[in-house]
Every structure is written in structure tokens, then in C-alpha cells.
C-alpha positions in Angstrom: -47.1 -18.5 19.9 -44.3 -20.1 17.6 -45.4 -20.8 14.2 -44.4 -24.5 13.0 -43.4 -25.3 9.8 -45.3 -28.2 7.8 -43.6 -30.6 5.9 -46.1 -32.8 3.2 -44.2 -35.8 1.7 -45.2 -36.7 -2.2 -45.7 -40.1 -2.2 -47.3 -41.6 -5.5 -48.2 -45.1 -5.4 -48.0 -47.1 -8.6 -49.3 -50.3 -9.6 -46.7 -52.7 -11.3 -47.6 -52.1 -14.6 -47.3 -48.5 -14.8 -43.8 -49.2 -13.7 -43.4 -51.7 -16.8 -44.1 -49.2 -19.2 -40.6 -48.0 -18.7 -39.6 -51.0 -20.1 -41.8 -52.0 -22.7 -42.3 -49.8 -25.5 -45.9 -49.3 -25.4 -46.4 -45.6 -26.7 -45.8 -42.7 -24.6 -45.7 -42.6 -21.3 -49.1 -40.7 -19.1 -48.0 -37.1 -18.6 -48.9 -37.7 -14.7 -46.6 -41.1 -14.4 -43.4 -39.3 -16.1 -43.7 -36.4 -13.6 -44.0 -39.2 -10.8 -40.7 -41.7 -12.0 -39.2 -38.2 -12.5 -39.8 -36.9 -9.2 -39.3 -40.4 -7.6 -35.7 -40.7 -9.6 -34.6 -37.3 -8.3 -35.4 -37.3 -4.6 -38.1 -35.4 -4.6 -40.9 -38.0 -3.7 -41.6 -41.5 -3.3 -42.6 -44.0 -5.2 -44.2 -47.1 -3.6 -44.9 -50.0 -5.9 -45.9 -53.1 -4.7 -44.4 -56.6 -6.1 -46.3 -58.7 -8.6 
């Protein structure tokens, strides 16, 4: 029997706002939404975030 190799996608979903905060100074960012945008920005997963 052939082992198969699994491949799991990130995929972080993100509501509008969070995305905003890159734009508006509003402190710093959530430790968990700078490893997402930085992920996202790299290739590494994807970021979904619906319009307004």
C-alpha cells in the first residue's frame, strides 16, 4: 500500500476591520493577526476577507 502525502492549506479568515488596523494607527497589532497578514503577504496562506 502506497502511502499519500497530505497537504493542509492555512487559510485565516479575517473580518474587515482587522484588516484596517494596518492602516489606522490604533496601537499594536494582535500577535495572532501579524503572524496571519505575514503569512498571507508571503505565500504561505491565505487570507480571505470579505468586503464591507
Amino acid at each position: 500500500m502506497a502511502s499519500s502525502a497530505q497537504t493542509h492549506a492555512n487559510i485565516f479568515v479575517l473580518d474587515t476591520s482587522a484588516l484596517l488596523r494596518l492602516y489606522l494607527a490604533d496601537g499594536p497589532l494582535p500577535p495572532s493577526l501579524e503572524l496571519a497578514i505575514q503569512r498571507g503577504c508571503s505565500g504561505d496562506a491565505l487570507l480571505l476577507i470579505p468586503d464591507l
